[in-house]
C-alpha positions in Angstrom: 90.6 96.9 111.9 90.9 96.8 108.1 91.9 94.4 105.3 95.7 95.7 105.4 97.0 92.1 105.5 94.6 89.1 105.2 96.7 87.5 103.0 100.0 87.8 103.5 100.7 84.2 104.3 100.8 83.7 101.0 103.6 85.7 100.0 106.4 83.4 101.4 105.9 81.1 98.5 104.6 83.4 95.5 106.2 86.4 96.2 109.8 85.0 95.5 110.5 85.9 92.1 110.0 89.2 90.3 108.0 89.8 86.9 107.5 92.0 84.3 110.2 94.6 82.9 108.2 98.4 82.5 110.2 100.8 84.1 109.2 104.1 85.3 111.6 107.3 85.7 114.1 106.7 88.6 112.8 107.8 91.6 114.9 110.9 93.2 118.0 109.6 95.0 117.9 106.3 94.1 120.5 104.8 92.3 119.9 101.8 89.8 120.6 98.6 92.0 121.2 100.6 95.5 119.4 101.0 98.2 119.7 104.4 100.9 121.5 103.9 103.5 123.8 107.0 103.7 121.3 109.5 104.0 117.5 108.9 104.8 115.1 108.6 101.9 111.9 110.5 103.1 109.2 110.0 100.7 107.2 113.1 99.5 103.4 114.1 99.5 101.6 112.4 96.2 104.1 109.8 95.7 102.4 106.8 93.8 102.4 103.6 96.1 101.8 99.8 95.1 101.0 97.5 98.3 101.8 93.4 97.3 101.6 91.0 99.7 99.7 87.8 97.8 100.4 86.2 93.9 103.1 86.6 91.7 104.6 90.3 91.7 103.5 92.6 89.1 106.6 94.8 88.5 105.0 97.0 86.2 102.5 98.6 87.9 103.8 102.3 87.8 104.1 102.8 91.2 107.7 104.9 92.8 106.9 102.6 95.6 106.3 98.8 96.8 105.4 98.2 100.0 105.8 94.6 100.0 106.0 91.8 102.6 109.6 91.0 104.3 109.7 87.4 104.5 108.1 86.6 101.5 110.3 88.8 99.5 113.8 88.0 98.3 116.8 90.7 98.1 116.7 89.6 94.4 113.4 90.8 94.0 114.6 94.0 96.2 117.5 94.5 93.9 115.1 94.0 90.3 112.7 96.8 91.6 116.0 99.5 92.2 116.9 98.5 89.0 113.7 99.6 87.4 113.6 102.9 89.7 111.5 102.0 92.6 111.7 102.1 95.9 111.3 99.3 97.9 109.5 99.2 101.7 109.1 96.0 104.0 106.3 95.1 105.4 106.7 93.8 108.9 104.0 93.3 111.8 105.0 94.5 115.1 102.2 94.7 117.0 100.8 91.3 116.8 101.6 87.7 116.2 101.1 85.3 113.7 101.4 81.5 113.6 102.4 81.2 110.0 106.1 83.3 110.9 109.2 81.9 110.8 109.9 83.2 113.8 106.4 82.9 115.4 108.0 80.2 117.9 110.5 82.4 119.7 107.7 84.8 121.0 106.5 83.3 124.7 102.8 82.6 125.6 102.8 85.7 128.0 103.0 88.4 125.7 100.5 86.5 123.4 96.8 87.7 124.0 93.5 88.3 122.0 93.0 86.9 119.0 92.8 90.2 116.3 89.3 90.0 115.1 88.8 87.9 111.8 92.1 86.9 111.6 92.8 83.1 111.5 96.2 82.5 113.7 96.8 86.1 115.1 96.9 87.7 118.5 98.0 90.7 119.9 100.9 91.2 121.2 101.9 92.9 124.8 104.1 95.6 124.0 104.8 96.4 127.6 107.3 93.9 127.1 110.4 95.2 125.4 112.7 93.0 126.7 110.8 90.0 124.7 109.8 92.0 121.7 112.3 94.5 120.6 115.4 91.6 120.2 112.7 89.8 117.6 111.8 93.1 116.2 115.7 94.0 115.6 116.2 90.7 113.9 113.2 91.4 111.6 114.3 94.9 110.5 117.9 93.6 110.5 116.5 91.2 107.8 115.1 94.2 105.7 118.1 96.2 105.9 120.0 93.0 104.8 117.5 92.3 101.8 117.8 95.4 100.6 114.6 97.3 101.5 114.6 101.3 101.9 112.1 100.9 104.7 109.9 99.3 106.8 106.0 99.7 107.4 105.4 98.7 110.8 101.9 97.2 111.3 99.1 97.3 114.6 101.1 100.1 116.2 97.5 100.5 117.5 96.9 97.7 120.1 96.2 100.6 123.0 93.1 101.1 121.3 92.4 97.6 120.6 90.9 94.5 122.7 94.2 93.2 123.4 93.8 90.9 126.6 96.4 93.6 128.3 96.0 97.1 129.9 98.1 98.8 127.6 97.8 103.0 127.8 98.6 105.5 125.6 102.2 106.2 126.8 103.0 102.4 126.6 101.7 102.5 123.2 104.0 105.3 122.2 106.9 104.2 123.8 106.9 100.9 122.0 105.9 102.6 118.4 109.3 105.4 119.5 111.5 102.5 119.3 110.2 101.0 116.7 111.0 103.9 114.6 114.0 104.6 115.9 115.1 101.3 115.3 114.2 101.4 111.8 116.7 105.0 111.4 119.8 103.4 113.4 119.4 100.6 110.7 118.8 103.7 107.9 115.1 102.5 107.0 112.7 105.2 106.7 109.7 104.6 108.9 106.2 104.7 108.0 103.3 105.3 110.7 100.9 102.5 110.3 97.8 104.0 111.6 97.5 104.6 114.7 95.0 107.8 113.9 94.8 108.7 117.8 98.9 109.5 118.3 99.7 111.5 114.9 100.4 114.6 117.1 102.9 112.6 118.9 104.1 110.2 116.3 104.5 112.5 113.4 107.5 113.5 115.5 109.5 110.3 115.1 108.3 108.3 111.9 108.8 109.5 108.2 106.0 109.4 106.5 102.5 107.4 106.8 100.3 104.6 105.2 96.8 104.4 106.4 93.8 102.1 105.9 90.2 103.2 105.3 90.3 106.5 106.4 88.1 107.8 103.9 85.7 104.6 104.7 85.8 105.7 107.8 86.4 109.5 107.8 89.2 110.3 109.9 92.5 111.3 106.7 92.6 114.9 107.8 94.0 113.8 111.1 97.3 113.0 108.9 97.6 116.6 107.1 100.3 117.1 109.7 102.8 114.7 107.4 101.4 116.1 104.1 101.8 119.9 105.7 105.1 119.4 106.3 105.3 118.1 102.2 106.0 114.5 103.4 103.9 111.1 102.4 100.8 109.8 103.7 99.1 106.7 101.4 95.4 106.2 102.2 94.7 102.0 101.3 90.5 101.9 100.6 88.9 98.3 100.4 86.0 98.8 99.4 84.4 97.9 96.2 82.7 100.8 94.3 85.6 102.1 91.5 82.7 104.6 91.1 82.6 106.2 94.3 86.8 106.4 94.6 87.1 108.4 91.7 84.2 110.7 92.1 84.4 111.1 96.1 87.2 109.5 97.4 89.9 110.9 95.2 88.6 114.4 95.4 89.6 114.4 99.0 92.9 112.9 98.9 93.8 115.6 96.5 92.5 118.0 99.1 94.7 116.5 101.4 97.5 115.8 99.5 97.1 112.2 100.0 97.9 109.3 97.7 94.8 107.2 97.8 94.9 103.8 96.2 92.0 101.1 96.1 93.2 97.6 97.0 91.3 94.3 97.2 91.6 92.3 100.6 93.8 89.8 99.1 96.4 92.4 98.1 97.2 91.2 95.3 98.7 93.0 92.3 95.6 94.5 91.3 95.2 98.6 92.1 93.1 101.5 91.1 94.5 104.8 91.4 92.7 108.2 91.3 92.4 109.7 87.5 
């Protein structure tokens, strides 16, 4: 497991206003102050990405994208970044639990298991059970479609592979991360495959585009040529600390794969370094 969310806690109090006032070109299809709703906005391969989830939002970081996190974000903020251009995704955790949610209460102690790892207040979550998760999951995207967003990046989509406390196989896994997606399109939210690096041949089928964490770190970003092939998104999030070694090694084979590959600190806060 990566960084991809240590502190998003945080962002339900200091991610409630917007800052800053550069504006980039409008992105394609995006009109100032509107979101996509009619038709599905799919985002294409090399697309600049900014991921914010902790401090005070840095709107001028020249990114076509924020990925940012749904409850600590306001539609106001939404509606300032499509007025400078961008286009906005939610950031929404499906696969696991955490304490700090405002809706952390309505999920029973049966589908809670394991704790995830590190992560203070966080357990996976048993996705065999749809008739628990997916009414809390619709209210969450309903939420994003309400604020605004243009679509939602689904977290831990991954818990087959995981210590999870339940049995969980591949074709539960899928069948959980299939409705997720389609979830997300019958509310018109573009879909982004979190992970999940052993079902791309399946998932590519139903989500949009990708974001992925460490893959470089950990060698595995050619498995997601199958978006980039087919001219469509995938963002590669690095934590590690060496600005040298992105540029010179990292970069070189996101360009090769027609990634976006962006270097992020563990807090996620505004701070990003992008290849040259």
């Amino acid at each position: 497991m990566s960084g991809r969310r240590s502190y998003a806690f945080l962002a339900t109090s200091l991610l409630a206003a917007c800052a800053g006032s550069s504006a980039i070109p409008q992105a394609p299809g995006l009109l100032p102050g509107a979101s996509v709703s009619q038709t599905r906005w799919i985002p294409t391969a090399g697309e600049s990405y900014q991921i914010q989830y902790s401090g005070k939002l840095d709107s001028g970081v020249a990114a076509r994208i924020y990925d940012l996190d749904m409850f600590g974000t306001s539609a106001t903020t939404v509606a300032k970044l499509h007025e400078l251009g961008r286009h906005v995704v939610c950031y929404v955790d499906v696969g696991t639990w955490e304490n700090w949610r405002p809706d952390a209460k309505e999920f029973p102690k049966r589908v809670l298991g394991n704790k995830d790892g590190h992560w203070k207040g966080e357990r996976w979550l048993d996705v065999r059970a749809t008739s628990v998760l997916e009414p809390i999951m619709a209210h969450r995207l309903d939420l994003c479609k309400k604020k605004g967003f243009d679509g939602v990046d689904p977290d831990n989509l991954d818990g087959y592979q995981n210590n999870t406390g339940f049995p969980l196989t591949y074709r539960e896994q899928l069948t959980y991360d299939s409705w997720v997606a389609k979830a997300a399109h019958d509310r018109g939210l573009t879909a982004a495959q979190k992970g999940d690096d052993g079902q791309v041949s399946d998932l590519v089928k139903v989500f949009d585009f990708a974001v992925v964490e460490q893959c470089f770190a950990q060698g595995w970003c050619k498995k997601f040529n199958r978006y980039t092939d087919d001219n469509r998104l995938v963002v590669d999030v690095e934590y590690y600390k060496n600005e040298t070694r992105f540029q010179q090694k990292n970069c070189p084979e996101a360009r090769q794969n027609h990634d976006t590959a962006i270097l992020k600190r563990l807090q996620l806060t505004a701070w990003i370094l992008t290849c040259q």
